[in-house]
C-alpha positions in Angstrom: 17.0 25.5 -19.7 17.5 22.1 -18.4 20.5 23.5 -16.0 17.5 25.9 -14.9 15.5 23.2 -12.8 18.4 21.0 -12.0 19.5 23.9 -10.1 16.0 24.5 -8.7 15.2 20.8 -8.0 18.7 20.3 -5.8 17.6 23.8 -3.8 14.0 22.8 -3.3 15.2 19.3 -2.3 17.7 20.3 0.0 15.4 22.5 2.6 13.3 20.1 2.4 15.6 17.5 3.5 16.6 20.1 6.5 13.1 20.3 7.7 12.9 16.5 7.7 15.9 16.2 9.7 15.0 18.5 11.9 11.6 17.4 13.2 10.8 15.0 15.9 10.0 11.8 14.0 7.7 11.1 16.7 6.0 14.7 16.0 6.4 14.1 12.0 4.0 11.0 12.1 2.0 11.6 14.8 2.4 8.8 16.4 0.7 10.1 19.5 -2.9 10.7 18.0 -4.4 7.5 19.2 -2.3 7.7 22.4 -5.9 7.8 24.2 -7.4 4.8 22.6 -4.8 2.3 22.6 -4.3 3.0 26.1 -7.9 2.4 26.6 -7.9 -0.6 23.9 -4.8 -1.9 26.5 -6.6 -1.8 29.3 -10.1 -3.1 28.6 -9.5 -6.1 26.8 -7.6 -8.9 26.4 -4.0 -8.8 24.4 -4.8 -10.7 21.6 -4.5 -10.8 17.3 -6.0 -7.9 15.9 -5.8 -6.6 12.2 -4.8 -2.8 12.3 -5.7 -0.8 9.2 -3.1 2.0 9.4 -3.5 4.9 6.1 -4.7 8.4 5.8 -8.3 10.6 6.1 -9.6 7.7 3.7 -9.1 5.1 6.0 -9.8 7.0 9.0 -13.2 7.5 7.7 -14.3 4.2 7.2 -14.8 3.9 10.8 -17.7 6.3 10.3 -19.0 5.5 6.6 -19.3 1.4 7.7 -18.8 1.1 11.4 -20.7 -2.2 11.3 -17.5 -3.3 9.4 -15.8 -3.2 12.3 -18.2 -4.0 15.5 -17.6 -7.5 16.7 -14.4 -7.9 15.4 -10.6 -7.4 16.2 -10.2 -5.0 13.7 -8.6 -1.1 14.5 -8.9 1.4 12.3 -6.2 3.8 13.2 -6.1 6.2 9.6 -4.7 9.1 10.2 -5.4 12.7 8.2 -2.8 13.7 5.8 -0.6 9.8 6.8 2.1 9.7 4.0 4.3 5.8 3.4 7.1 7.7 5.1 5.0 8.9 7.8 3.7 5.5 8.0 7.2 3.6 8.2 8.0 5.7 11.4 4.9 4.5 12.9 5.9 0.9 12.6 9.3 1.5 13.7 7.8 2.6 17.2 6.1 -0.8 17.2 
């Protein structure tokens, strides 16, 4: 029984580790999504230290639940739908 989903487990795994492998990184994390407003953020103001909350639809909803959170300060919330920790490491590695 145990030999059952061994067997399974190494199958599943191994497609899944052929999709990974096959994507575009950049295309697998999205990287492009705020494309648009960083370019904006980059020209309209001053290069300077900001806090950037990176994270999923949770975080990318806080924008809109407490937006007075973030008005006057240099704070970017840059949450991004279905944003997983390997997702996320690719993001910074474009940084």
């Amino acid at each position: 029984m145990n030999l059952k989903y061994l067997i399974l487990t190494l199958f599943l795994s191994h497609g899944i580790t052929q999709d990974i492998q096959a994507q575009n990184w950049s295309e697998f994390a999205n990287t492009g999504y705020y494309g648009k407003a960083n370019l904006e953020l980059k020209l309209h103001s001053k290069a300077k230290n900001r806090v950037v909350f990176m994270g999923n639809s949770i975080t990318e909803g806080w924008v809109f639940m407490r937006p007075e959170f973030f008005e006057n300060r240099d704070y970017i919330n840059r949450g991004i739908g279905g944003q997983t920790r390997l997702k996320c490491y690719c993001v910074f590695g474009q940084m």
